[in-house]
N, C-alpha and C positions, 0 to 999 in steps of 0.2 A: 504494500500500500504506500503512494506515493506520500510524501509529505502535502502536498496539496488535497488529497484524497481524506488523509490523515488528521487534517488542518490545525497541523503543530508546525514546530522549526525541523523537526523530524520525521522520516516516515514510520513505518510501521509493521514488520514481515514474523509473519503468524509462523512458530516450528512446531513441527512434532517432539523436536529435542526438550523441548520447552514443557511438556504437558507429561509429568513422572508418575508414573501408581507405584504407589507402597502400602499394597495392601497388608489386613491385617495379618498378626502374626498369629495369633492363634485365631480360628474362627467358632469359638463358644464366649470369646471377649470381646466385647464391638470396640471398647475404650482403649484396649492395651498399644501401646506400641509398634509401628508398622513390620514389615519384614526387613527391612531396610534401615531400621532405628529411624528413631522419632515420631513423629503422628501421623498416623494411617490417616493414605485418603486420597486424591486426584490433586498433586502439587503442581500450580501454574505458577510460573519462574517469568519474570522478566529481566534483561542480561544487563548490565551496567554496561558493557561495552558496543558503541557502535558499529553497526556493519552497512558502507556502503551509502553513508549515510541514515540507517534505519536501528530501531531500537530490535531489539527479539524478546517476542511478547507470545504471549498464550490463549487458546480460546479451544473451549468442546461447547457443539452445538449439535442438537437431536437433527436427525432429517427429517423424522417427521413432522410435516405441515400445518395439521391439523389441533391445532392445542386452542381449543375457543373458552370459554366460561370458566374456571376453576378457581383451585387456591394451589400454590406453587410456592414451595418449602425447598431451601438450603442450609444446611450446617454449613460457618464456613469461619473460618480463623484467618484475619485479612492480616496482612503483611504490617510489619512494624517498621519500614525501611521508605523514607520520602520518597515519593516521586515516581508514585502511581498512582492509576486506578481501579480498583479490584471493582468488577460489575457481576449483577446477577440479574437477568431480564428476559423481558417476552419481545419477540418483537416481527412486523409483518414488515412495514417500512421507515422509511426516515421520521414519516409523519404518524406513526402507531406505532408506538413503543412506551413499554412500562419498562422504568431501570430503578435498581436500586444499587446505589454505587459509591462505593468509598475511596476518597482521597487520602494518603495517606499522608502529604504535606500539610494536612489541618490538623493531624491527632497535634495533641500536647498532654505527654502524661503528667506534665509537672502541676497543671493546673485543671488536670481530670476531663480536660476536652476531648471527644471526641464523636464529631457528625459524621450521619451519614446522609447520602442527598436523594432524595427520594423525587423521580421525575416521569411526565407525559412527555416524552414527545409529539408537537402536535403541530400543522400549522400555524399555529402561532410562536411556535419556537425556532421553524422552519424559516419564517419571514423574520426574525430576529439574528440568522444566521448560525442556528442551531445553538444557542447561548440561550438556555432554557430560564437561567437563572434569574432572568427579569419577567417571566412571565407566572401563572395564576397557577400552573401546574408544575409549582416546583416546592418543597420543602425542603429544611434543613432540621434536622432534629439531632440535638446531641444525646447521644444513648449514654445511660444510667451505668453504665459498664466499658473495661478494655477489651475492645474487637481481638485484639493483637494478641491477647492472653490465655484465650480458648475457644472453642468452638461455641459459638450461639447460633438459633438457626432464626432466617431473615425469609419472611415471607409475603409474596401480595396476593390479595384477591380478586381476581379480574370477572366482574359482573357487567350488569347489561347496564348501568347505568353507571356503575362507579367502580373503582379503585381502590381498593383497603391495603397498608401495610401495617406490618407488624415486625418485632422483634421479641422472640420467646413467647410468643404468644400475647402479647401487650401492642394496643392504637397505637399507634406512632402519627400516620394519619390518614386521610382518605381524600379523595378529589372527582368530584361528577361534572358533567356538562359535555363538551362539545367533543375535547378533546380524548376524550372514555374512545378504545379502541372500538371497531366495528365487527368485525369477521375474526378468524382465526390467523395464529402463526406460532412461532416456535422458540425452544426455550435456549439459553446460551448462557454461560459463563466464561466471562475475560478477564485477563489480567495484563495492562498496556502503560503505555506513556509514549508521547510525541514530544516533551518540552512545553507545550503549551504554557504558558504565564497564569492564564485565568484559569487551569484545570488540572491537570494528573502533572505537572510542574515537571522537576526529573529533566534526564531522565536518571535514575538510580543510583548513588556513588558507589552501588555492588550491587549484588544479584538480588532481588526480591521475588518472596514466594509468600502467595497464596494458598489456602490450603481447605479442599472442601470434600465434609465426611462424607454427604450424601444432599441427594435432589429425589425430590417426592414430588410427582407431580397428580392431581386427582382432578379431572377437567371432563369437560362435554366434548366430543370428538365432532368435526363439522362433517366429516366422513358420511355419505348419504348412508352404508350398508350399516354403521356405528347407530346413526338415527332410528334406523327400522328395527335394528335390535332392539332400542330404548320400548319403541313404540309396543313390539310384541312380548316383551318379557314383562312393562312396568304397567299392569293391566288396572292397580289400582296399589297410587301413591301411602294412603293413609293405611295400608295392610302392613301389620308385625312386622317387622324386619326389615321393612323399602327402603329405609335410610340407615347410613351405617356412620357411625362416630368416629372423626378423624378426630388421635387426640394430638396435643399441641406440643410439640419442643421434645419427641419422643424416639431416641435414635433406634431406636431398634422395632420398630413399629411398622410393618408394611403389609399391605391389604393380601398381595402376595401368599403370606404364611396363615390369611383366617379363612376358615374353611365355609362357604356359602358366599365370599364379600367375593370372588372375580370369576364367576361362570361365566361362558364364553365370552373372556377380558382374554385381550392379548396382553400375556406375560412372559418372563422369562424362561419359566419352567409351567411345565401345564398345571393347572390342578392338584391334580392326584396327586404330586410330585414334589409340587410346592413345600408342604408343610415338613416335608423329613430332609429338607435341602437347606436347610435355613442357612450355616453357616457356609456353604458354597454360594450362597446367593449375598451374604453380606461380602465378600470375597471380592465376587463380581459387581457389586454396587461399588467398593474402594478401588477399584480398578480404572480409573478416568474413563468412565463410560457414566452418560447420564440414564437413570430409571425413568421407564414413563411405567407411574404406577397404572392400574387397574383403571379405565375412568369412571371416577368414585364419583360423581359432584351430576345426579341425574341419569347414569349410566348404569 
């Protein structure tokens, strides 16, 4: 990505070298320590040293397209090293995007700062020159806690009229009206820096890594064959069981392993299979591969 593309003093070139699994070391402990020492999980690295002019930065994104209505959960332990920015987001185009995105040049541990920038992108951000940060769909919330220090999991709600996020399951904040996305798209985690002055600063005086345990995603699929499933399975909403209780900030929690919550759901492992696989399946979740859970959310 060029530096114009980029729109830093720097461009921007995505590696595979860059995106490490360490998964876990044992898998009956989700917490313990990777195979690799240190904290299991999908490590996005951005390089301190230029190449070419461009920084070397990181990014896993699902292919599939269809991710419309849900709520969308990450564990994720953001870099203590200035001069990026770690994101977590949805997104269709320039103009439909939900980010939730940490700078790392604002933490200050000395005086317990530290925001994260909760943003729409929207035409109205668009016609700003994608500098969200003056318009109606941007927050800034400093969180109650060190990002740097362990894993929290950061989540939004993408509904038909509005946008909810969250951190540990706590408002942070919400935002409705015009710029609320329309249709479907898909889910991504970055870790970057162009130089930019107004934004991810940097780039890095050494390597900075990101580090993310897991992605849970529970959404309405736009998929016509996904729709008609809905239609012939959920024959009546208010019957025992129709809804299933996502609980909040719970790593080891996946629709995956409860027996009735992902009949014909595409998952990793069928069914049957599911529930005796448990720790092969958290294995393959710290593996820099993102989960698209069961679609929980209407599904």
């Amino acid at each position: 990505m060029s530096m114009h593309d980029a729109r830093g003093p720097y461009g921007e070139t995505f590696t595979l070298q860059n995106v490490v699994s360490n998964n876990i070391a044992d898998i009956n402990v989700f917490n313990e320590p990777g195979e690799k020492g240190g904290d299991a999980g999908a490590h996005l690295v951005v390089g301190s040293e230029i190449v070419n002019g461009m920084v070397t930065t990181s990014e896993i994104a699902t292919t599939d397209l269809h991710f419309f209505y849900g709520t969308f959960r990450a564990a994720i332990k953001v870099t203590e090293v200035a001069g990026t920015c770690s994101a977590f987001f949805w997104y269709f185009n320039d103009t439909q995007e939900i980010d939730i995105e940490f700078l790392s040049a604002q933490f200050n541990k000395d005086n317990g700062t530290f925001p994260v920038n909760l943003v729409l992108q929207s035409s109205e951000s668009s016609e700003a020159g994608f500098d969200a940060s003056n318009t109606k769909d941007f927050r800034r919330v400093n969180l109650p806690f060190d990002p740097t220090a362990d894993f929290h999991e950061y989540r939004f709600d993408y509904l038909e009229k509005e946008v909810i996020f969250y951190a540990d399951g706590k408002e942070l904040a919400r935002m409705t009206g015009s710029s609320v996305p329309t249709g479907p798209g898909h889910l991504l985690l970055s870790h970057w820096s162009n130089g930019n002055p107004g934004w991810s600063r940097g780039p890095p005086k050494t390597d900075a890594t990101t580090i993310v345990s897991y992605v849970k995603a529970y959404f309405n699929s736009s998929m016509d064959s996904r729709q008609a499933d809905f239609v012939s399975r959920c024959t009546d909403p208010a019957a025992e069981g129709a809804f299933c209780d996502v609980p909040d900030n719970d790593p080891t929690y996946f629709f995956t392993y409860q027996q009735n919550m992902t009949n014909n759901q595409t998952t990793y492992l069928d069914d049957e299979n599911a529930a005796g696989c448990v720790g092969f399946w958290w294995s393959f979740m710290l593996g820099a591969t993102l989960a698209s859970s069961a679609w929980a959310i209407g599904l």
